[in-house]
N, C-alpha and C positions, 0 to 999 in steps of 0.2 A: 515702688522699688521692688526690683526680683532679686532674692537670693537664693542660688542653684543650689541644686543637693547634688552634693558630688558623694560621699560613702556613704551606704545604706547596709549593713547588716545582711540582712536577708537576698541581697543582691549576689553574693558570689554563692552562695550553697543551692540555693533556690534556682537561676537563671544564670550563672555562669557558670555551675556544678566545680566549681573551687572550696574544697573545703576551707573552715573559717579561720583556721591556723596555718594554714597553705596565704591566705590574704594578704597577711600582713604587707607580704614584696611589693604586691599593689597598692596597698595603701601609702606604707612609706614612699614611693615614688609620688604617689598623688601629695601629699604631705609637701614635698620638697619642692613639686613642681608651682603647686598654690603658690608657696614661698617665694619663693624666683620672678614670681610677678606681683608678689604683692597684693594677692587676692584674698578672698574670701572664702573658705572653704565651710559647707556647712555637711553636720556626721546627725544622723537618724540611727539609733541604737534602740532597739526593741528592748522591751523586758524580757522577753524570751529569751535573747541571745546573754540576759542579763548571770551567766553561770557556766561555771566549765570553761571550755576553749574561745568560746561568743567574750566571756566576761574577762578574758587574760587579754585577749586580742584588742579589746576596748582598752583596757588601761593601759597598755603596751603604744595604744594610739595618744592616749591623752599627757602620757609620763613623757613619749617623744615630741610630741606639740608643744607641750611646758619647754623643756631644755630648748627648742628653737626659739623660743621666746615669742610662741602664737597669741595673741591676744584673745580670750575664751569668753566668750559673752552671750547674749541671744539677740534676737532680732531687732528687738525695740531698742536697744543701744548702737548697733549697726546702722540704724534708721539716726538716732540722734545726734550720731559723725559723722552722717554722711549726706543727709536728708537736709537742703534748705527750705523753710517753709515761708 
């Protein structure tokens, strides 16, 4: 089973020179658009980015994904709905 990594932290300051408070507009679009199909969205959050505008921007991701009513898990339970063995 492959599950893509769609937000990664260090992705927009680092390689798309988007600052990480500037992001969010992308992320919420990615957010909504997961939704709309009913996919799987997976988010890679550094410690690093874990304070300041990095750690606002993350909860801002997580407090919006809650109210859509995203289902938050990790792999091994994605694998356990999904995965016939």
């Amino acid at each position: 089973m492959e599950i893509p990594l769609v937000v990664m932290d260090g992705t927009f300051p680092h390689y798309m020179r988007i600052p990480i408070d500037k992001a969010w507009v992308m992320i919420k679009q990615l957010i909504d658009r997961v939704e709309e199909c009913h996919g799987v969205m997976t988010i890679l959050w550094h410690n690093t980015f874990m304070e300041g505008e990095g750690l606002r921007v993350y909860e801002k991701l997580l407090q919006y994904s809650q109210e859509r009513g995203a289902w938050m898990t990790n792999g091994e339970e994605i694998e356990k709905r999904y995965v016939k063995k």
